[in-house]
FIKOLZA-1660 file (N, C-alpha, C; in steps of 0.1 Angstrom, whole numbers, plus 5000, padded with zeros to 4 digits):
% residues 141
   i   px   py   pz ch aa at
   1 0275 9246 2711  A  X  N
   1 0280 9254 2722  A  X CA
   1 0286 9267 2717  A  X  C
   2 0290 9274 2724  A  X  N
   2 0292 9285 2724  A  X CA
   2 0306 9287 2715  A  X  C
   3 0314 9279 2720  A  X  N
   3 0328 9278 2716  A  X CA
   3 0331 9273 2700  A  X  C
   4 0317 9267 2698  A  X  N
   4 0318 9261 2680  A  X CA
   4 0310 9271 2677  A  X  C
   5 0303 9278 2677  A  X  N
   5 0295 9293 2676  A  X CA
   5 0312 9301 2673  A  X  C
   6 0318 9302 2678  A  X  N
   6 0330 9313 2677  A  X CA
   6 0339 9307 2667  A  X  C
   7 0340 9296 2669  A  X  N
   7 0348 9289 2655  A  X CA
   7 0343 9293 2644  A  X  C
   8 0332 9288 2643  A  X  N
   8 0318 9292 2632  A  X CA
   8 0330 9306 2627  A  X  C
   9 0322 9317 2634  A  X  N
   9 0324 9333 2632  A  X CA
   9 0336 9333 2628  A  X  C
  10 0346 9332 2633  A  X  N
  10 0361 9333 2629  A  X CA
  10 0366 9322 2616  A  X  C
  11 0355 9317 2610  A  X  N
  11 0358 9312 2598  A  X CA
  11 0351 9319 2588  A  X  C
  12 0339 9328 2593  A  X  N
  12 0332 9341 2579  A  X CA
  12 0342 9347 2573  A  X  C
  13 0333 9354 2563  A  X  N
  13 0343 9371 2563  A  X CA
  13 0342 9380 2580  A  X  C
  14 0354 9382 2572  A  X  N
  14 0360 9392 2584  A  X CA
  14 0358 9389 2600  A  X  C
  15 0357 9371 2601  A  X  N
  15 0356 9369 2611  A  X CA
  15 0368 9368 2622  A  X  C
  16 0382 9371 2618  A  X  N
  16 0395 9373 2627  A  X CA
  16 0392 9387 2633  A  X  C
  17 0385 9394 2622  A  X  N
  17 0386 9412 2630  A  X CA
  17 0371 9408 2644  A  X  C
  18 0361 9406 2636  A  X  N
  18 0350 9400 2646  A  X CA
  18 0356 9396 2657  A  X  C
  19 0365 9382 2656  A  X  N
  19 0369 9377 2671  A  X CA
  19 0375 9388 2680  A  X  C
  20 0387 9395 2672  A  X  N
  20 0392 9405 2678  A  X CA
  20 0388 9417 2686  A  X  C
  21 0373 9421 2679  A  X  N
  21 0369 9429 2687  A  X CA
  21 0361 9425 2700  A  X  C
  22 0357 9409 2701  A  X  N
  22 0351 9401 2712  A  X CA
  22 0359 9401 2718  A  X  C
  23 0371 9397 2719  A  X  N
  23 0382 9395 2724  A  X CA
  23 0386 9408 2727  A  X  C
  24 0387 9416 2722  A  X  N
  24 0389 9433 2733  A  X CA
  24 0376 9443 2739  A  X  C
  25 0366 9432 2735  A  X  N
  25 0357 9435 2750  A  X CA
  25 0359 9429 2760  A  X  C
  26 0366 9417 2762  A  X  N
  26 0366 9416 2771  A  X CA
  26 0375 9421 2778  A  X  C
  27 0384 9429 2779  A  X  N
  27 0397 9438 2777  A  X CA
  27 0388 9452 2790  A  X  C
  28 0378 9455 2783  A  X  N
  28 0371 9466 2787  A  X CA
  28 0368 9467 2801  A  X  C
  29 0363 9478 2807  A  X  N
  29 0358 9477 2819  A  X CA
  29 0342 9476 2812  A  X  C
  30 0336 9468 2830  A  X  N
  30 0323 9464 2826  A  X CA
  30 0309 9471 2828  A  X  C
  31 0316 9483 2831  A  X  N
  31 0306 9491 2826  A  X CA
  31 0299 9498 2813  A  X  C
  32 0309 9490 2801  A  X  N
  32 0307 9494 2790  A  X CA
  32 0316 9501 2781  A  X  C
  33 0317 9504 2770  A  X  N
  33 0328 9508 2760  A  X CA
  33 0321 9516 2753  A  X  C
  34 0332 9525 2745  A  X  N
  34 0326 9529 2735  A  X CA
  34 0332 9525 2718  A  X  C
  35 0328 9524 2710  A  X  N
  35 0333 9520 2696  A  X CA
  35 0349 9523 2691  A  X  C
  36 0350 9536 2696  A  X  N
  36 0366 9540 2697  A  X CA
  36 0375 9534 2709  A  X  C
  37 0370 9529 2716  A  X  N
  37 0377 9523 2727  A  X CA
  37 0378 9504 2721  A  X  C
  38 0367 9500 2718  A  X  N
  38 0364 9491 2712  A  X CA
  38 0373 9484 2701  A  X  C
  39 0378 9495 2695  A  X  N
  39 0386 9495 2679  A  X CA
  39 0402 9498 2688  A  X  C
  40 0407 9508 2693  A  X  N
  40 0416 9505 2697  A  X CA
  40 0423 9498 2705  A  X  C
  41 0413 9489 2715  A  X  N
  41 0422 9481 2724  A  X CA
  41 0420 9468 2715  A  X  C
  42 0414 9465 2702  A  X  N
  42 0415 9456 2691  A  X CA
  42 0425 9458 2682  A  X  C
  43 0435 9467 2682  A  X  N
  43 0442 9471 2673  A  X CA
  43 0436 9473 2663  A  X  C
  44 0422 9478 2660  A  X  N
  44 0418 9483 2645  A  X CA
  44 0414 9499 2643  A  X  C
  45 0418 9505 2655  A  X  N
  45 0417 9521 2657  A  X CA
  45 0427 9530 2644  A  X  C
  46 0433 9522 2633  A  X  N
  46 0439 9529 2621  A  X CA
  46 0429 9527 2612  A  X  C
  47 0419 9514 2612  A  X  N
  47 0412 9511 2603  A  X CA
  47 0400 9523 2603  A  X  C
  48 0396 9526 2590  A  X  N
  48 0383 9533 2585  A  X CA
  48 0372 9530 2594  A  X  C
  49 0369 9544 2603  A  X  N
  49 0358 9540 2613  A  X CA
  49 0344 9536 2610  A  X  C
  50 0340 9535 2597  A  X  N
  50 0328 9535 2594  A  X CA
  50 0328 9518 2592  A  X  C
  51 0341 9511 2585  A  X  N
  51 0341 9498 2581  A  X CA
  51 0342 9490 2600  A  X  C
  52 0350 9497 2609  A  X  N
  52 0349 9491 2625  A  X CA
  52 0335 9493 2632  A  X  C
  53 0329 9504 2625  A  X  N
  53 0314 9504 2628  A  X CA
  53 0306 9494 2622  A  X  C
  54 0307 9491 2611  A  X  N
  54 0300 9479 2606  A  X CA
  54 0304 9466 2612  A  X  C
  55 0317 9466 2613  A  X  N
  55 0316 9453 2622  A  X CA
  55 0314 9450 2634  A  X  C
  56 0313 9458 2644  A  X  N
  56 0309 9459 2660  A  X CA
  56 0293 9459 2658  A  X  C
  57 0286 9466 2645  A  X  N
  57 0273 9465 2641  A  X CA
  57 0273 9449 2639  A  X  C
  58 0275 9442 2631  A  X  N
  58 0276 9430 2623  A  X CA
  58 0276 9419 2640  A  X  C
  59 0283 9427 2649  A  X  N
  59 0286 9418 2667  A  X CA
  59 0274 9421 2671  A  X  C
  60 0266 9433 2676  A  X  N
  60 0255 9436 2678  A  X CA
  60 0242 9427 2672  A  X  C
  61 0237 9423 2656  A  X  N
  61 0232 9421 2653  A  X CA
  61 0227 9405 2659  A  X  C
  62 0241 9400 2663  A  X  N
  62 0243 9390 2661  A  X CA
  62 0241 9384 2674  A  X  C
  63 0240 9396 2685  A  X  N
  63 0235 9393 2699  A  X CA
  63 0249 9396 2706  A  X  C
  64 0259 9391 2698  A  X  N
  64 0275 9389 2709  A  X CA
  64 0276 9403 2714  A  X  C
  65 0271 9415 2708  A  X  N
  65 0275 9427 2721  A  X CA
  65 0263 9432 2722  A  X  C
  66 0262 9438 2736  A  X  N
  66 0248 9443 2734  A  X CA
  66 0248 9463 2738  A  X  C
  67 0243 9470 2731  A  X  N
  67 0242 9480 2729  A  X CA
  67 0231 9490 2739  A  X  C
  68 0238 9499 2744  A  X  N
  68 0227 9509 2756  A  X CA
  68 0229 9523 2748  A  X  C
  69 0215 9523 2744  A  X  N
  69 0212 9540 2739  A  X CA
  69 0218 9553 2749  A  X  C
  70 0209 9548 2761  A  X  N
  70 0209 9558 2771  A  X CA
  70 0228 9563 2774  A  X  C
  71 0234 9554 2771  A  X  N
  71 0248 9556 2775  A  X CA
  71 0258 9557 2765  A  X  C
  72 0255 9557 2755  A  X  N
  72 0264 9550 2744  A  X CA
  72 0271 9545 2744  A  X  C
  73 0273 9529 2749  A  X  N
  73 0282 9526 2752  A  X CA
  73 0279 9509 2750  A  X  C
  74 0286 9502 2744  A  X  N
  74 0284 9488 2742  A  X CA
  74 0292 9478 2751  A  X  C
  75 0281 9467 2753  A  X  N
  75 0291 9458 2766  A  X CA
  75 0289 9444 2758  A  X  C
  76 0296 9435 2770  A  X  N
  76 0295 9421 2764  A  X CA
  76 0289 9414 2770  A  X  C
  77 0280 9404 2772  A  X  N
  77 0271 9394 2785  A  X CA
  77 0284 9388 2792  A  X  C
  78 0279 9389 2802  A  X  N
  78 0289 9381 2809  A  X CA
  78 0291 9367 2809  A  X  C
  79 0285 9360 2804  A  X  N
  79 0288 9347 2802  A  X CA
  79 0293 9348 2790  A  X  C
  80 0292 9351 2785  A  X  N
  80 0301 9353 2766  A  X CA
  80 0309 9358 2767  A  X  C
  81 0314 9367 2779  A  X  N
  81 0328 9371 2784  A  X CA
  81 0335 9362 2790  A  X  C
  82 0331 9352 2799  A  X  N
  82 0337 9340 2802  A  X CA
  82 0346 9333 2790  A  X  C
  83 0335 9332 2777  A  X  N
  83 0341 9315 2773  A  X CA
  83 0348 9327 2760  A  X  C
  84 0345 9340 2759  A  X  N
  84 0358 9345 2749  A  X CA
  84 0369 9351 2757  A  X  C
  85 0367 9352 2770  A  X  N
  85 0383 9355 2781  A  X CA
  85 0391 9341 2782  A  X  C
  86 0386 9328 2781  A  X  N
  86 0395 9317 2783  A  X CA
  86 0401 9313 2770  A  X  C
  87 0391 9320 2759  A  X  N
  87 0401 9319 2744  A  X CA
  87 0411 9322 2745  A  X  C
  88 0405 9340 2749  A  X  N
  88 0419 9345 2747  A  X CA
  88 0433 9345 2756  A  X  C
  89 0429 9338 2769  A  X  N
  89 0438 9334 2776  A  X CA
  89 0450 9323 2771  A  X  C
  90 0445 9317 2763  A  X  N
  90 0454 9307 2754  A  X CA
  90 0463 9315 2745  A  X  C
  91 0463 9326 2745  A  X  N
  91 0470 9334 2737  A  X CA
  91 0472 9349 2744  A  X  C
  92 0483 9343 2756  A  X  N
  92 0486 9354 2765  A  X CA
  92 0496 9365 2755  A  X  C
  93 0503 9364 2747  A  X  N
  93 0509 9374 2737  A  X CA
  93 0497 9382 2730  A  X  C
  94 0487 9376 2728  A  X  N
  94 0476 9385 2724  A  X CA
  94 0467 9390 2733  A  X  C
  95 0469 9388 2746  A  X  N
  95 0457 9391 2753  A  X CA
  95 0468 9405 2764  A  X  C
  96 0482 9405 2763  A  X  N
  96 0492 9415 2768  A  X CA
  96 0487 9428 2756  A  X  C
  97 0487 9424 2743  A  X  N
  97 0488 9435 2735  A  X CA
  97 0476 9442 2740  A  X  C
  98 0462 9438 2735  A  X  N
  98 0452 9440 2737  A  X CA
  98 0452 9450 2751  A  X  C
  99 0455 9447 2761  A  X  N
  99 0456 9453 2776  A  X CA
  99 0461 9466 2775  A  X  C
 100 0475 9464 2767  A  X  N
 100 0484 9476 2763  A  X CA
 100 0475 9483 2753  A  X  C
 101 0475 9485 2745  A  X  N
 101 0466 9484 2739  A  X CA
 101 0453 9496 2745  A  X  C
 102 0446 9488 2755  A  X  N
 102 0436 9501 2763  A  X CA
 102 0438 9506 2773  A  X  C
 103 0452 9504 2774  A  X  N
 103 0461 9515 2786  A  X CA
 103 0469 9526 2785  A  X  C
 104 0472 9521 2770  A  X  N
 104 0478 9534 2759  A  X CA
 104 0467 9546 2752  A  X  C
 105 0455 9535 2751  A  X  N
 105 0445 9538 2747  A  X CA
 105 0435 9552 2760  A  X  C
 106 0438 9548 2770  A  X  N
 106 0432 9558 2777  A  X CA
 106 0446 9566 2786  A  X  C
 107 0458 9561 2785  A  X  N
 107 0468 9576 2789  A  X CA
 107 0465 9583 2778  A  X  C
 108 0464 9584 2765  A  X  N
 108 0463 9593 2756  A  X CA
 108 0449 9602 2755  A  X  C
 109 0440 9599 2761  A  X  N
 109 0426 9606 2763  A  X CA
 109 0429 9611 2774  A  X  C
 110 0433 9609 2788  A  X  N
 110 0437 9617 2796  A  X CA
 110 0445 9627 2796  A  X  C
 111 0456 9623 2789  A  X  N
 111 0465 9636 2786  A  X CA
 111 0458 9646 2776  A  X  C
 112 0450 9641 2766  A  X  N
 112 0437 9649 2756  A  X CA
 112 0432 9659 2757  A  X  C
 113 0430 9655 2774  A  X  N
 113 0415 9658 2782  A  X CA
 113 0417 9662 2791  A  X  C
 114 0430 9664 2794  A  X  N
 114 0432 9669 2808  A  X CA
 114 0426 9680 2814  A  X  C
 115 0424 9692 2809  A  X  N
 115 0417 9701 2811  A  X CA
 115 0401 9702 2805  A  X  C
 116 0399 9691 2804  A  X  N
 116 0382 9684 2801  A  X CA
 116 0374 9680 2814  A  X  C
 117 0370 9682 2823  A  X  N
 117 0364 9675 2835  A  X CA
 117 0355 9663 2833  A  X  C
 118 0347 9671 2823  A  X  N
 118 0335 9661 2816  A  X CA
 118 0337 9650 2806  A  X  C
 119 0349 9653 2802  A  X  N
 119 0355 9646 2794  A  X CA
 119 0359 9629 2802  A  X  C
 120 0368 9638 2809  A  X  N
 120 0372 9627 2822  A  X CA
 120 0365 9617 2831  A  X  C
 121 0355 9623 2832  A  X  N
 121 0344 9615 2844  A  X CA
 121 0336 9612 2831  A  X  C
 122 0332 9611 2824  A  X  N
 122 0327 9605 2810  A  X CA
 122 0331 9589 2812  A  X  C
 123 0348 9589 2812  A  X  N
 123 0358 9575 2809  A  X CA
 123 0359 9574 2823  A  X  C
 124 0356 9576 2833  A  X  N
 124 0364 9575 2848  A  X CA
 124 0358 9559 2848  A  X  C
 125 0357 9552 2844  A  X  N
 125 0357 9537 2848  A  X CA
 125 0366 9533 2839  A  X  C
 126 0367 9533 2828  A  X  N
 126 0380 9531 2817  A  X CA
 126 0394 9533 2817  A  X  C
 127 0394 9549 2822  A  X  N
 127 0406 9554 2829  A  X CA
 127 0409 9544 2839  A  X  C
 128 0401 9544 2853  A  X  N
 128 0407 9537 2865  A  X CA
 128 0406 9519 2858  A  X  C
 129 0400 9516 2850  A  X  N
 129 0402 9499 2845  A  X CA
 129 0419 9499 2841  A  X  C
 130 0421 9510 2831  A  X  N
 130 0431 9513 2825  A  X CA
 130 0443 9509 2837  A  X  C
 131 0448 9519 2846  A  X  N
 131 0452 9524 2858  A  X CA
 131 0457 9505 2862  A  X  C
 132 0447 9501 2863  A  X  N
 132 0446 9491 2875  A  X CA
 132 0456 9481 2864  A  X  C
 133 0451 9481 2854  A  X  N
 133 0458 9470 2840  A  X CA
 133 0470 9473 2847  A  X  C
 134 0472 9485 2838  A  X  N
 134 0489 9489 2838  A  X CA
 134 0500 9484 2851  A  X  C
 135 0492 9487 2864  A  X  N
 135 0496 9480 2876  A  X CA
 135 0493 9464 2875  A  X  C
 136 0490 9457 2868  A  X  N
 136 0489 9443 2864  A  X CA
 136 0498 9440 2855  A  X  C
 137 0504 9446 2843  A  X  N
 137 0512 9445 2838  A  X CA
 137 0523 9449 2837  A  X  C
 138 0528 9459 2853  A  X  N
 138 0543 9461 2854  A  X CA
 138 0546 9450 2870  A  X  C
 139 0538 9443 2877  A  X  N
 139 0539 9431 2884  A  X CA
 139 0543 9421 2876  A  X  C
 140 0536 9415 2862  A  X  N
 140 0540 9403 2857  A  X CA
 140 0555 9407 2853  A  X  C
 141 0556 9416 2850  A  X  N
 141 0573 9420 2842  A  X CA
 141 0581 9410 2852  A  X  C
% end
């Protein structure tokens, strides 16, 4: 099953960063991410981007993300988003960070970008995912 498939991975090398980045896809809006969005709502956005490239490459290879040229922008199947969103639901302290995480992650590209238009409607599904979080996480307070 799918669930011993992720055990599997989270017992490789470098399979905690692996899960982690599965786990902050699902975080994403579902129209897709980009690799820096990817790394930061995983908390690995201080790590060496070329070594966060290799591992979101190393997810790709491996089927768990899947990759659009036309957009640049990587997503996760939705059924693989199911059974790694109920993981990480078992671990609501990690799944709050993670949220924060890409709400922090896109007030700071907004403010960036503010005088970007293109910039902005680029993320305008990320931004408003962002937006909607934030109003999810000042209700649980």
């Amino acid at each position: 099953s799918m669930e011993l498939y992720l055990d599997l991975l989270k017992r490789s090398p470098n399979g905690n960063e692996l899960l982690s980045l599965l786990e902050g896809a699902t975080i994403c809006s579902s129209s897709g991410f980009t690799l820096s969005t990817l790394a930061a709502v995983a908390g690995l956005d201080g790590e060496n981007t070329s070594r966060v490239r290799d591992l979101v490459e190393d997810l790709h290879r491996r089927s768990l993300l899947e990759y659009y040229n036309e957009i640049n922008r990587y997503n996760i199947h939705p059924l693989l988003k199911q059974v790694v969103e109920k993981r990480l639901n078992k671990d609501p302290k990690k799944k709050i960070k993670f949220t924060k995480n890409h709400c922090t992650h896109f007030l700071n590209y907004a403010k960036k970008h503010r005088n970007d238009p293109k910039a902005l409607t680029r993320e305008k599904d990320e931004i408003w995912h962002a937006l909607v979080q934030a109003g999810q996480l000042r209700e649980e307070k």
